[in-house]
C-alpha positions in Angstrom: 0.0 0.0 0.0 1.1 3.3 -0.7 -0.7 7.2 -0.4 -1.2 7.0 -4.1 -2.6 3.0 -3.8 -4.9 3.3 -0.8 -6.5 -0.1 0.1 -9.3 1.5 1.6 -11.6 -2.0 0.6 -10.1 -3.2 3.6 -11.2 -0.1 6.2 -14.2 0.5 4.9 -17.5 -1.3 4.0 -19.5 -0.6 0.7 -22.9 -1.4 1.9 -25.7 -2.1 -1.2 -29.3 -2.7 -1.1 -32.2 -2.7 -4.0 -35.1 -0.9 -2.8 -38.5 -2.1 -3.3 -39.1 0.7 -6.3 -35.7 -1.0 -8.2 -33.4 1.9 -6.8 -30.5 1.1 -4.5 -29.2 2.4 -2.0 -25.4 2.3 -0.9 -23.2 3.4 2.0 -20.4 3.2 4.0 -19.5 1.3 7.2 -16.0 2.5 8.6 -15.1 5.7 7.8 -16.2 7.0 10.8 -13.7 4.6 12.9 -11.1 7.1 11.0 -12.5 10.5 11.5 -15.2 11.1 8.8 -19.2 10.9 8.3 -20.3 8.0 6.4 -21.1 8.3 3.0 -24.6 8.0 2.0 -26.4 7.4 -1.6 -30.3 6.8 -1.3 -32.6 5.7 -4.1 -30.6 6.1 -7.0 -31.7 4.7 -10.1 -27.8 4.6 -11.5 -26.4 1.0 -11.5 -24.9 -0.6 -8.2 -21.1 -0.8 -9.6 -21.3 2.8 -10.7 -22.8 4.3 -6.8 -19.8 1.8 -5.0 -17.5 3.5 -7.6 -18.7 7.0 -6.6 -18.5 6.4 -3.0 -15.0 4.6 -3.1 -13.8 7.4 -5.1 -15.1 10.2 -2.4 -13.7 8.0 0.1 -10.1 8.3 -1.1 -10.9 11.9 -1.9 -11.5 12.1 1.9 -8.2 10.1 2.9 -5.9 12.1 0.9 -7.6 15.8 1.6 -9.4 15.0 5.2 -13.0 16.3 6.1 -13.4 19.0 3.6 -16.5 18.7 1.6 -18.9 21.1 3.5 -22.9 20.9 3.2 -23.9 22.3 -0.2 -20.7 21.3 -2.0 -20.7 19.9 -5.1 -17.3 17.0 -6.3 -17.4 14.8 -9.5 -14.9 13.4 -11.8 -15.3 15.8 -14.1 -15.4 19.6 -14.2 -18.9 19.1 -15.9 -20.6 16.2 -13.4 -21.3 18.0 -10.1 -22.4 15.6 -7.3 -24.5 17.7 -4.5 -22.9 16.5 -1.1 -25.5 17.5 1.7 -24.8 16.5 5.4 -28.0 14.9 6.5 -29.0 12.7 9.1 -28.3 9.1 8.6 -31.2 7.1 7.1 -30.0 4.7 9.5 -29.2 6.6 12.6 -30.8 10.0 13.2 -28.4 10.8 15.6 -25.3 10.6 13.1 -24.6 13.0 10.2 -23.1 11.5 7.1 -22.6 12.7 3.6 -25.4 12.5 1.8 -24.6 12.2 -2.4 -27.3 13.0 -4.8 -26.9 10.4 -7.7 
């Protein structure tokens, strides 16, 4: 492993569910353990591969530039894809904010 290979598959947990309507829903487990809000992506109609993609990237993001990405932000891939990042209570835990990615 090195900063620029981070095996983050091993810290953190890509959780993935298809909803009842056919959209999924994924999020993290783990990041939390290392300083961070989860990461959230609720009923997204996008495929399963591409939301665990989205997330893993944001994750390394996180890693290498550390709790940055404030309520109303926007990140993507590309200067032309903007991702809205709201922090939100978890769907899971009201209690707990995490990252919530509109997909």
């Amino acid at each position: 492993m090195t900063r620029e290979f981070l095996l983050i598959y091993l810290w953190i947990d890509f959780r993935r569910q298809q909803n009842p309507d056919g959209t999924f829903t994924v999020y993290t487990t783990g990041l939390e353990a290392l300083g961070f809000m989860e990461i959230e992506i609720q009923n997204s109609t996008k495929k399963i591969r591409e939301l665990v993609d989205r997330a893993s990237n944001i994750c390394c993001y996180l890693l290498d530039n550390g709790p940055v990405l404030k309520d109303g932000d926007t990140i993507g891939l590309t200067a032309e894809e903007k991702i809205k990042i709201s922090h939100t209570p978890s769907i899971w835990d009201q209690n707990r904010l995490v990252y919530q990615l509109k997909l």
